[in-house]
C-alpha positions as a LaTeX table, in Angstrom:
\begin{tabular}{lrrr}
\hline
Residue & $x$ (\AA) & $y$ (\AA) & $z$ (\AA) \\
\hline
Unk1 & 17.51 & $-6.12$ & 157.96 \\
Unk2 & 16.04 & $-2.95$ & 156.57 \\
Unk3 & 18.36 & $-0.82$ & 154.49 \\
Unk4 & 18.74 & 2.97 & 156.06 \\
Unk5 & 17.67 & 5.00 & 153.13 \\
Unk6 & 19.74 & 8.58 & 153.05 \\
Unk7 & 18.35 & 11.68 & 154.34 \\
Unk8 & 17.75 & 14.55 & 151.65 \\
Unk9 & 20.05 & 16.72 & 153.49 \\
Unk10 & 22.98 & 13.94 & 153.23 \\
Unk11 & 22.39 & 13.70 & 149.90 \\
Unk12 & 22.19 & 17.01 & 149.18 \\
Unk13 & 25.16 & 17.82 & 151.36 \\
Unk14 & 26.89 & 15.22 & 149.44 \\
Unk15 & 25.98 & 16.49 & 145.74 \\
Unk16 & 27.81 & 19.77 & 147.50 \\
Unk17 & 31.28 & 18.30 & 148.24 \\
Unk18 & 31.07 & 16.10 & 144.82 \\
Unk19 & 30.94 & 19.35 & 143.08 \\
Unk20 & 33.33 & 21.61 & 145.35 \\
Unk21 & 35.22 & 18.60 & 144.22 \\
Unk22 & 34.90 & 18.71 & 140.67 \\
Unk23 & 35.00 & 22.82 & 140.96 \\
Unk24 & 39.07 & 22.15 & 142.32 \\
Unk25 & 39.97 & 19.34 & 140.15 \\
Unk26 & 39.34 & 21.45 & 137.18 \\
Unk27 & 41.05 & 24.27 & 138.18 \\
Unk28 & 43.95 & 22.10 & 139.69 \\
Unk29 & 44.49 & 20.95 & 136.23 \\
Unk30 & 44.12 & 23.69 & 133.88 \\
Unk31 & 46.26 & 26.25 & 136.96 \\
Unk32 & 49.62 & 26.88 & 134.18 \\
Unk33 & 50.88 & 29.04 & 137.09 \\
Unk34 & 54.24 & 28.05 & 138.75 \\
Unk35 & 54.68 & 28.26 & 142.31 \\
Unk36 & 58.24 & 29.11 & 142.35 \\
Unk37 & 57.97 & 32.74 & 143.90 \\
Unk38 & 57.19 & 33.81 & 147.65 \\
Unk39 & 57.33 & 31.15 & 149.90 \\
Unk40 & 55.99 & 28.74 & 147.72 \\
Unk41 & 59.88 & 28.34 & 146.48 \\
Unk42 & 61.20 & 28.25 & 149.41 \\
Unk43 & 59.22 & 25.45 & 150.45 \\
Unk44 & 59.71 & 23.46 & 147.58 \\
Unk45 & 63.38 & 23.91 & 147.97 \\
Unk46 & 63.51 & 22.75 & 151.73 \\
Unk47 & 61.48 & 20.02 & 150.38 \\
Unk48 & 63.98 & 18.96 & 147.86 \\
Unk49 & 66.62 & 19.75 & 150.10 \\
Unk50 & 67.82 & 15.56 & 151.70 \\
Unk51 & 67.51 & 15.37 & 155.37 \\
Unk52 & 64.73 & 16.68 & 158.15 \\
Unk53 & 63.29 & 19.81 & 157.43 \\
Unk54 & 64.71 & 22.13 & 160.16 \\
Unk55 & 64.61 & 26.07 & 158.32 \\
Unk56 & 60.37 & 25.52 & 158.14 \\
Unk57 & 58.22 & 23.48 & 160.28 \\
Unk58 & 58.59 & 20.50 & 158.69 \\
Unk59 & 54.92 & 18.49 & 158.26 \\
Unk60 & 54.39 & 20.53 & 154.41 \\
Unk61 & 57.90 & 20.46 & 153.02 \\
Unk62 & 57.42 & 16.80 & 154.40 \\
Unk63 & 54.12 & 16.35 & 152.26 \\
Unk64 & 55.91 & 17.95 & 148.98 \\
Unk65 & 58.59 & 15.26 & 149.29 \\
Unk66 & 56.38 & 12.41 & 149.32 \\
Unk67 & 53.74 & 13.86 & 146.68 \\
Unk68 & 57.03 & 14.28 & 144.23 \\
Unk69 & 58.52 & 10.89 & 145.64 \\
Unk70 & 55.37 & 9.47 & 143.70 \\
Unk71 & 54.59 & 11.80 & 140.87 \\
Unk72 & 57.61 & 13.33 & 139.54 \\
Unk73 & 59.85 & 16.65 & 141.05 \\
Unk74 & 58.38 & 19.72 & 141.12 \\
Unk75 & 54.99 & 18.16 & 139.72 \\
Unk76 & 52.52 & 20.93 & 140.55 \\
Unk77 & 49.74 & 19.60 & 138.74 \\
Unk78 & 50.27 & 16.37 & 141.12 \\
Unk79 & 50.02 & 19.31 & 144.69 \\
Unk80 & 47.49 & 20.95 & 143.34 \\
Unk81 & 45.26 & 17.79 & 142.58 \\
Unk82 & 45.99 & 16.28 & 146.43 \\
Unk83 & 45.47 & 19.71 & 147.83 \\
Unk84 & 41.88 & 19.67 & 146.21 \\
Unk85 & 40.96 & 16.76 & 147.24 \\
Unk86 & 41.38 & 17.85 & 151.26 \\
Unk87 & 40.20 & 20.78 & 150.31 \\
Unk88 & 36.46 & 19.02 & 149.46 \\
Unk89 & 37.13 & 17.36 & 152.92 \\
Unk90 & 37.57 & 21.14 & 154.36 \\
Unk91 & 34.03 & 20.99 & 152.59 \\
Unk92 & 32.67 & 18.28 & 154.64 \\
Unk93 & 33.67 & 19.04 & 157.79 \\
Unk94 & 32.29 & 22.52 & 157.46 \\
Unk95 & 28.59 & 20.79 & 156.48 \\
Unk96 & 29.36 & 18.64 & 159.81 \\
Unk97 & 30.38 & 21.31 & 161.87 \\
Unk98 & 27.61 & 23.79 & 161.30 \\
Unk99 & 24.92 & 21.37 & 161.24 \\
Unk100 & 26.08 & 20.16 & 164.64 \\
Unk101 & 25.71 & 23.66 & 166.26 \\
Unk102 & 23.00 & 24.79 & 163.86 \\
Unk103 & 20.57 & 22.57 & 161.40 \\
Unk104 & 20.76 & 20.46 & 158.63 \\
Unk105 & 20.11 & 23.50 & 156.21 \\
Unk106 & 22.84 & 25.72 & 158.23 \\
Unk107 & 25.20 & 22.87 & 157.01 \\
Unk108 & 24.27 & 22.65 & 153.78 \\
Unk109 & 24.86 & 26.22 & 153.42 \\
Unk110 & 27.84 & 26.54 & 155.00 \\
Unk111 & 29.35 & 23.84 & 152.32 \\
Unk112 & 27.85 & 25.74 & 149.55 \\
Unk113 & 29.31 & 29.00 & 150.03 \\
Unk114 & 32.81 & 26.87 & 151.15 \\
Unk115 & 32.36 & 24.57 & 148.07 \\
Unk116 & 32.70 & 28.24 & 145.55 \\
Unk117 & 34.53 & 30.58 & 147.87 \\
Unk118 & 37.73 & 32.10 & 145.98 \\
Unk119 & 39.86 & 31.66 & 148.85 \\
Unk120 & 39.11 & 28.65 & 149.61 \\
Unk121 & 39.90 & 27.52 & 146.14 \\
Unk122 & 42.82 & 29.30 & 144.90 \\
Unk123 & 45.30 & 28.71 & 147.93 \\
Unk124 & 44.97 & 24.77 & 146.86 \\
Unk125 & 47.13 & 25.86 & 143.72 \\
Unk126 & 50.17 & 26.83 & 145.84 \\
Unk127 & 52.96 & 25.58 & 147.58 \\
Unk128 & 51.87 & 27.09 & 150.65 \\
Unk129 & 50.24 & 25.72 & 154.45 \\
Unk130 & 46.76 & 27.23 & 153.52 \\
Unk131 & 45.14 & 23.88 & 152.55 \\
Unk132 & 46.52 & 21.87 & 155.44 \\
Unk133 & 45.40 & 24.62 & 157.56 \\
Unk134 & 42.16 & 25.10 & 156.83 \\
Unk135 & 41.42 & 21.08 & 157.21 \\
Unk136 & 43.21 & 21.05 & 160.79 \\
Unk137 & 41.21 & 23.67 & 162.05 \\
Unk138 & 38.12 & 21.99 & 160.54 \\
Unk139 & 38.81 & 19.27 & 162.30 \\
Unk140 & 39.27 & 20.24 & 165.08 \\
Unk141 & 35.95 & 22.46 & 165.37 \\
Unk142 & 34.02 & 19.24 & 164.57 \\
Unk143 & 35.88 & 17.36 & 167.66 \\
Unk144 & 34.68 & 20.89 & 169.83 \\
Unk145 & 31.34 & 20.25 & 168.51 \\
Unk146 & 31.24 & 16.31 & 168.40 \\
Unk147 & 29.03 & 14.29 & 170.95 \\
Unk148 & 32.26 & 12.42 & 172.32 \\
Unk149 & 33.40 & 11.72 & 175.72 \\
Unk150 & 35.01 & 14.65 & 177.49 \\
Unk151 & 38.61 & 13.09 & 177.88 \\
Unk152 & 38.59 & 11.76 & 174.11 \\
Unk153 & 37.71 & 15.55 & 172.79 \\
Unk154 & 40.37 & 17.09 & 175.10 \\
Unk155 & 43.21 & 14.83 & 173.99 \\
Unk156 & 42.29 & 14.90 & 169.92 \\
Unk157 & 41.78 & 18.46 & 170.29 \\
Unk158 & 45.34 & 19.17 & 171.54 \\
Unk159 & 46.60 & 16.45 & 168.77 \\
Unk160 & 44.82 & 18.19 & 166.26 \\
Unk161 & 46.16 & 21.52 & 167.35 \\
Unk162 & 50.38 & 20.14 & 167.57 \\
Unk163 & 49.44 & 18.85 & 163.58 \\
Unk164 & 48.70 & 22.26 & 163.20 \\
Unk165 & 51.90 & 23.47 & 164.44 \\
Unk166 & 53.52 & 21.18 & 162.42 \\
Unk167 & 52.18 & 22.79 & 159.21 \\
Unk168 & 51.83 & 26.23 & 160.29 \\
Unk169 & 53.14 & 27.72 & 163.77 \\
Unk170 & 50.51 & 30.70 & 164.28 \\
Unk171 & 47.55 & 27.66 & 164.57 \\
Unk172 & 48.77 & 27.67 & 167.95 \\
Unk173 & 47.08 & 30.87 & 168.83 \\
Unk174 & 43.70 & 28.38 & 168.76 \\
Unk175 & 45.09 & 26.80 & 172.09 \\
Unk176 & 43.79 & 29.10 & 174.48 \\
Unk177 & 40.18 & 29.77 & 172.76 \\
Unk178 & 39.89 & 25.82 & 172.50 \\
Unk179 & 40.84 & 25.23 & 176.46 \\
Unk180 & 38.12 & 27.56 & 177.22 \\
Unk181 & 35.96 & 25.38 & 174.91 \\
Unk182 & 36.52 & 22.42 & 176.03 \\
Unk183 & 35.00 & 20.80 & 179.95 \\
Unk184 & 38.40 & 18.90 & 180.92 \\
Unk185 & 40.14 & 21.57 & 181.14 \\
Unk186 & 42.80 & 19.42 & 183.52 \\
Unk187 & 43.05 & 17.05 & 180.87 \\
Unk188 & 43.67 & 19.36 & 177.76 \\
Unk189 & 46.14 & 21.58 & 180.09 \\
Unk190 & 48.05 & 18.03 & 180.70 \\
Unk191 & 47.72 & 16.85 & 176.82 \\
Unk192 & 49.05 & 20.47 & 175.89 \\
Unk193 & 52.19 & 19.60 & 178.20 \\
Unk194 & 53.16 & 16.20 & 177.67 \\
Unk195 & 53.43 & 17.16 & 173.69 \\
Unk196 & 53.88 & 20.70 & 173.44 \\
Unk197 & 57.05 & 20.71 & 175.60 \\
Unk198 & 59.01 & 18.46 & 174.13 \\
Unk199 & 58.09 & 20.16 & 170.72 \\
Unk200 & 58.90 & 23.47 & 171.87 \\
Unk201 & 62.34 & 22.44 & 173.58 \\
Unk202 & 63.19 & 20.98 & 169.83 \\
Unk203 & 62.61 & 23.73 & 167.90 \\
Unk204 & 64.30 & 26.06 & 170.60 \\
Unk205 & 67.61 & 24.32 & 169.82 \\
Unk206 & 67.51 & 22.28 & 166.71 \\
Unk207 & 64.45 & 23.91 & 164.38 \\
Unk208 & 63.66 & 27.77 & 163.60 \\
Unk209 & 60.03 & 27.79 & 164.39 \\
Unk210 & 60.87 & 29.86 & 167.24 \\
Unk211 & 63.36 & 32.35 & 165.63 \\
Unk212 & 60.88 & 32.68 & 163.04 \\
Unk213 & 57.89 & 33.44 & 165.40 \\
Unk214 & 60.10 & 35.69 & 167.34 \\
Unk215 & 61.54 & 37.72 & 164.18 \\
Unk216 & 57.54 & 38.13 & 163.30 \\
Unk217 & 56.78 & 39.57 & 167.02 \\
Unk218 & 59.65 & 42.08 & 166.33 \\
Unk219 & 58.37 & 42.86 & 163.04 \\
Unk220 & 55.04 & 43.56 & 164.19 \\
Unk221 & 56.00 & 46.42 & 166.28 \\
Unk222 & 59.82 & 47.91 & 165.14 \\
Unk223 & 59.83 & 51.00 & 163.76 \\
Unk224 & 62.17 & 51.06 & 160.37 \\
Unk225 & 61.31 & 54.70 & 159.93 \\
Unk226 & 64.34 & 56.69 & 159.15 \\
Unk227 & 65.07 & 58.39 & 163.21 \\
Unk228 & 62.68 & 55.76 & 165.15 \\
Unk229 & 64.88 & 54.20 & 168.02 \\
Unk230 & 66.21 & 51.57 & 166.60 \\
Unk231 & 66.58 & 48.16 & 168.87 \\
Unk232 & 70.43 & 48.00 & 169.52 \\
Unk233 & 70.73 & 44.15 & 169.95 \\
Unk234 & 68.78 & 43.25 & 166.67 \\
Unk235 & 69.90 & 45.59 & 163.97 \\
Unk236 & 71.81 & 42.75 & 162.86 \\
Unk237 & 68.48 & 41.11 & 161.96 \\
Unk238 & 67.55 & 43.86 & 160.01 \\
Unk239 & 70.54 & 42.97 & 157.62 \\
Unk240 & 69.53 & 39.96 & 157.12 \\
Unk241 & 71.37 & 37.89 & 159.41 \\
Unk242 & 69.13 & 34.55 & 160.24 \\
Unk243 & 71.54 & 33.49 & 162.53 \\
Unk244 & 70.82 & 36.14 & 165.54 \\
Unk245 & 68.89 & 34.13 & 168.50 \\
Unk246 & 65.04 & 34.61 & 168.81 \\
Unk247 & 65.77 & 36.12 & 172.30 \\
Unk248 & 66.82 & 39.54 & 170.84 \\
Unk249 & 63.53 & 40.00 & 168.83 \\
Unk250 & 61.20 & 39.19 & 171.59 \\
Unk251 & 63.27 & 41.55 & 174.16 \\
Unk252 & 63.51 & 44.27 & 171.74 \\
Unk253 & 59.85 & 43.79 & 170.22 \\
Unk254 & 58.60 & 44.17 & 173.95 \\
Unk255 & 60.56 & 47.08 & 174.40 \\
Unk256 & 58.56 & 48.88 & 172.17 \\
Unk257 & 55.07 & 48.05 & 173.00 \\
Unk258 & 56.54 & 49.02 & 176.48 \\
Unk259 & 57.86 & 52.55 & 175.51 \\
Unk260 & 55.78 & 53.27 & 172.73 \\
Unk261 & 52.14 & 52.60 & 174.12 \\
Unk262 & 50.84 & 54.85 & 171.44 \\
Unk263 & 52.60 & 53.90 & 168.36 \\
Unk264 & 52.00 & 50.02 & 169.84 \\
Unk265 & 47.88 & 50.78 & 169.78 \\
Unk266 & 48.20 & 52.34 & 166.37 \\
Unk267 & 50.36 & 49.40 & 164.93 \\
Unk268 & 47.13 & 46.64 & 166.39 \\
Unk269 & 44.67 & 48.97 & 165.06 \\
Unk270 & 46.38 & 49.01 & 161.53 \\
Unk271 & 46.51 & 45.29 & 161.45 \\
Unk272 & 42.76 & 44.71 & 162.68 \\
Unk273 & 41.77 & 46.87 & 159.73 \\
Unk274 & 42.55 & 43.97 & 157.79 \\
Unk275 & 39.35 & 42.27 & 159.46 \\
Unk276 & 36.98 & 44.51 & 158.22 \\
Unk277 & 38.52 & 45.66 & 154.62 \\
Unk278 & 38.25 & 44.01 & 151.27 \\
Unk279 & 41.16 & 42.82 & 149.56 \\
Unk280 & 43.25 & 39.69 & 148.82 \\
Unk281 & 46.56 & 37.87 & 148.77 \\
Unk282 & 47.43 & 39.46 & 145.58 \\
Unk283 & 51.05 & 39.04 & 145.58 \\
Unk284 & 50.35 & 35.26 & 145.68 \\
Unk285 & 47.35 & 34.37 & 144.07 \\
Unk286 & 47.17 & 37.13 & 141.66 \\
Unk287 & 49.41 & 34.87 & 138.62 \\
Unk288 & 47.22 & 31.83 & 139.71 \\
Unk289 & 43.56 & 34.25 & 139.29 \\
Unk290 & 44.90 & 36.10 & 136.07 \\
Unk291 & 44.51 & 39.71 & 135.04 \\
Unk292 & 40.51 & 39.62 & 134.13 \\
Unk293 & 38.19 & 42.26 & 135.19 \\
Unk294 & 35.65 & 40.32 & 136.68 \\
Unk295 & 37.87 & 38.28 & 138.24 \\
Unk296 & 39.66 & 41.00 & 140.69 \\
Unk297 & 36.30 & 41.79 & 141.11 \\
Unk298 & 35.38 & 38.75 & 142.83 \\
Unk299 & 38.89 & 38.31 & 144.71 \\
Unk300 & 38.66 & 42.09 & 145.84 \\
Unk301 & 35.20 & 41.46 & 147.20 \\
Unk302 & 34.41 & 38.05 & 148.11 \\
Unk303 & 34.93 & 38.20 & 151.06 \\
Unk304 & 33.15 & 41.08 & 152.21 \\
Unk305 & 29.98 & 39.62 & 152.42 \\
Unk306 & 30.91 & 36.39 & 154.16 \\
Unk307 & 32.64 & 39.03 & 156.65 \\
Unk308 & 29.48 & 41.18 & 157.21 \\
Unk309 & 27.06 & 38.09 & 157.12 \\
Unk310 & 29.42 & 35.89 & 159.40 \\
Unk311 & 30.10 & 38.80 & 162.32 \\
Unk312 & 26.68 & 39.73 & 162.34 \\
Unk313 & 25.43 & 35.69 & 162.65 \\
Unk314 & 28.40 & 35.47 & 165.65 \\
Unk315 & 26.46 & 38.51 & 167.13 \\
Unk316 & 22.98 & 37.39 & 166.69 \\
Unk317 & 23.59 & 33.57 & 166.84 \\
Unk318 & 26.20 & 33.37 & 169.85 \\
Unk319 & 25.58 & 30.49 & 172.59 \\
Unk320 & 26.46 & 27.41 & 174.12 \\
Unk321 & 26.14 & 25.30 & 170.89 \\
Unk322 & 28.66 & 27.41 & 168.62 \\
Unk323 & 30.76 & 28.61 & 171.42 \\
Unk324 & 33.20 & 25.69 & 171.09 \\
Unk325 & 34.14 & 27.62 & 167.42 \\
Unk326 & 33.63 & 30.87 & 168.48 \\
Unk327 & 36.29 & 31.03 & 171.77 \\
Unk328 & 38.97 & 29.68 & 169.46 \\
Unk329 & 38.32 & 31.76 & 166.66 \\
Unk330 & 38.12 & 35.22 & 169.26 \\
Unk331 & 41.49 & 33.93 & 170.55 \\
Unk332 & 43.62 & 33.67 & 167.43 \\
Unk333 & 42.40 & 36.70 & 166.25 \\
Unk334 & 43.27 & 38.64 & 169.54 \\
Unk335 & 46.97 & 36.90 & 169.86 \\
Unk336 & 47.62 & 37.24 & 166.37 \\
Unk337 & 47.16 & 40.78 & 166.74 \\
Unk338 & 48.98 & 41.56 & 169.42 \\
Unk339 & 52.09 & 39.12 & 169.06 \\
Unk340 & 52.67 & 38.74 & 165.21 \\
Unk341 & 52.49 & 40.70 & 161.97 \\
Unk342 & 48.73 & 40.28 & 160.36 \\
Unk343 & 47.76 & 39.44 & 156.69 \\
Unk344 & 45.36 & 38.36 & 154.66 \\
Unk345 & 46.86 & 34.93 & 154.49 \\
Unk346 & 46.40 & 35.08 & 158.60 \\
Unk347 & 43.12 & 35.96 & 157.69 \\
Unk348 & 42.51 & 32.75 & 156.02 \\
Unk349 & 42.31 & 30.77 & 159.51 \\
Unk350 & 38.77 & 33.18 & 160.59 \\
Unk351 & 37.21 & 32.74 & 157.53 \\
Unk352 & 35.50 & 29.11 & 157.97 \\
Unk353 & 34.27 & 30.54 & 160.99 \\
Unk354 & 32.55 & 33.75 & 159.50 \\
Unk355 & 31.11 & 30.99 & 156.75 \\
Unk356 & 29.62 & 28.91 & 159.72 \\
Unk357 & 28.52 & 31.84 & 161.12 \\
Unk358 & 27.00 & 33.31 & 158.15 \\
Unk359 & 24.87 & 30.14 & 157.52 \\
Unk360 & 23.51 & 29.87 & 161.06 \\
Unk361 & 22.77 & 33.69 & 160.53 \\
Unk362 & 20.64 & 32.48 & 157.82 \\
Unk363 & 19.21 & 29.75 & 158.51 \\
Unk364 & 18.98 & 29.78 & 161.88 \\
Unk365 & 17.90 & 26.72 & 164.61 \\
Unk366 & 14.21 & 26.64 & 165.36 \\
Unk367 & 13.64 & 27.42 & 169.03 \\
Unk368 & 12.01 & 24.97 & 171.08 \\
Unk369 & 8.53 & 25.94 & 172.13 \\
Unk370 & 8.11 & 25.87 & 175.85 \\
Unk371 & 6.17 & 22.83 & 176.96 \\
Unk372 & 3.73 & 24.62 & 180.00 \\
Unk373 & 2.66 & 22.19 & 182.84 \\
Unk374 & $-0.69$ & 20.66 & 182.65 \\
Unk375 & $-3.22$ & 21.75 & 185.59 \\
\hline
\end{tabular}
């Protein structure tokens, strides 16, 4: 039996995610930073904490246990090093996905610019969701894009998106977007139900997922200004007391988009600046990047061109063989900002589609040449 020799573009493609590879290991292990501040404590300390995690959703503080069960507590250098290594899967899957809805060369681009993008990088030296994140969604835009039966991409899709949840609640604004993507609509609708609902219904009354997501809606619109109207049954939240039920956020959060149209518009318009604006998660990644010149440089404007390259591309390169990562993408943005607050950590989730988008923008598929009948 003949051998199947490798295509240049898999072996280029592969030469990418061996190096975005050995670009993370190294800085995994020379990162001295500690990730004891921002959430990056907290989640180590629900992680250290015995028993299920309840006060997060539970699938990272869940992954921190078991990475310290076998390397040590608190061994960073152990996170950081597992976190790169999905990370160079991110890198794969993002070669898959846009060569699926582009060409071989859109892939290998797409890689490249994932394999030395900043972001992409630095969150893998945290305690935070980021990494998990970004491979989820990965995933799941290569099942959109796969050539697999209809039922099969439904179901994994919906899976996909609940591990998602698991790691990072706001990954379910991709639901919608991705039942608009997908043919079996019936079937992902059903999926959706049969493990969303008993999800939801535990962290209604056991977990804080829900508390949490509606304390963010509230945040997102209520107005601490000294004489703003201030929401009568949540000013205990604004204390500090985690124990007041999620109901009083949403009712009070709705309240104001309801009375204050205006200041409501103003507040979305604020956030979606955040789209289109340089700038970085400096209060996070700033001890991991350092204090260099050039450095802030590149974090302040990295990802200005993958914005302007990647909107454009989604403009220009639009249609029914990148929709299935487009519609999900459109939808999280849209939900995010309406229903929660919006930073550049949120951010994170749009950028592997601007990258795809970017690369298909340059290196666009060649269009078929129309065959005319013979006479």
């Amino acid at each position: 039996m003949r051998k199947r020799i490798p295509q240049p573009a898999s072996v280029v493609a592969a030469a990418v995610v061996v190096a975005s590879l050995a670009v993370r290991i190294y800085f995994a292990l020379r990162c001295s930073a500690l990730p004891e501040y921002s959430d990056m404590g907290y989640y180590n300390d629900v992680a250290l904490t015995p028993g299920f995690p309840t006060t997060l959703p539970p699938a990272y503080p869940l992954f921190l246990r078991a990475v310290y069960a076998i390397f040590g507590v608190r061994n960073y250098a152990a996170v950081f090093v597992v976190q790169s290594v999905l990370s160079s899967l991110t890198v794969y899957l993002m070669y898959r996905v846009a060569r699926t809805v582009g060409t071989n060369a859109a892939g290998i681009a797409a890689a490249a610019i994932a394999a030395v993008y900043p972001n992409f990088i630095l969150y893998n030296l945290t305690t935070l969701t980021e990494t998990w994140s970004l491979l989820i969604l990965l995933a799941l835009f290569a099942v959109l894009a796969a050539s697999v039966p209809e039922t099969r991409r439904s179901i994994l899709a919906v899976m996909l998106l609940v591990l998602g949840f698991l790691f990072k609640p706001v990954m379910l604004f991709f639901l919608p977007g991705a039942w608009l993507a997908v043919r079996k609509k019936a079937v992902f609708a059903a999926a959706a139900a049969v493990l969303f609902v008993p999800l939801a219904l535990y962290e209604v009354f056991i977990g804080e997922t829900f508390f949490r997501a509606a304390s963010t809606f509230h945040k997102a619109y209520h107005d601490p200004t000294p004489g703003a109207a201030a929401p009568d049954d949540s000013s205990q939240a604004e204390e500090g007391d985690e124990r007041l039920p999620g109901a009083p956020y949403l009712r009070t959060g709705w309240r104001y988009v309801v009375d204050q149209r205006a200041r409501a518009l103003e507040r979305i318009h604020e956030k979606s600046t955040i789209l289109v604006s340089r700038g970085w998660d400096q209060w996070v990644l700033r001890p991991i990047a350092g204090e260099g010149k050039w450095t802030r440089f590149l974090m302040d404007y990295a990802y200005v061109p993958v914005m302007v390259l990647g909107f454009v591309g989604m403009a220009r390169r639009y249609g029914p063989r990148n929709r299935m990562i487009a519609l999900p993408a459109i939808g999280y943005v849209l939900l995010v900002l309406v229903f929660s607050i919006f930073k550049f950590r949120y951010r994170l989730l749009l950028e592997p589609v601007l990258v795809v988008y970017a690369a298909l923008l340059l290196f666009p598929p060649k269009r078929e040449s129309a065959v005319l009948p013979r006479s």
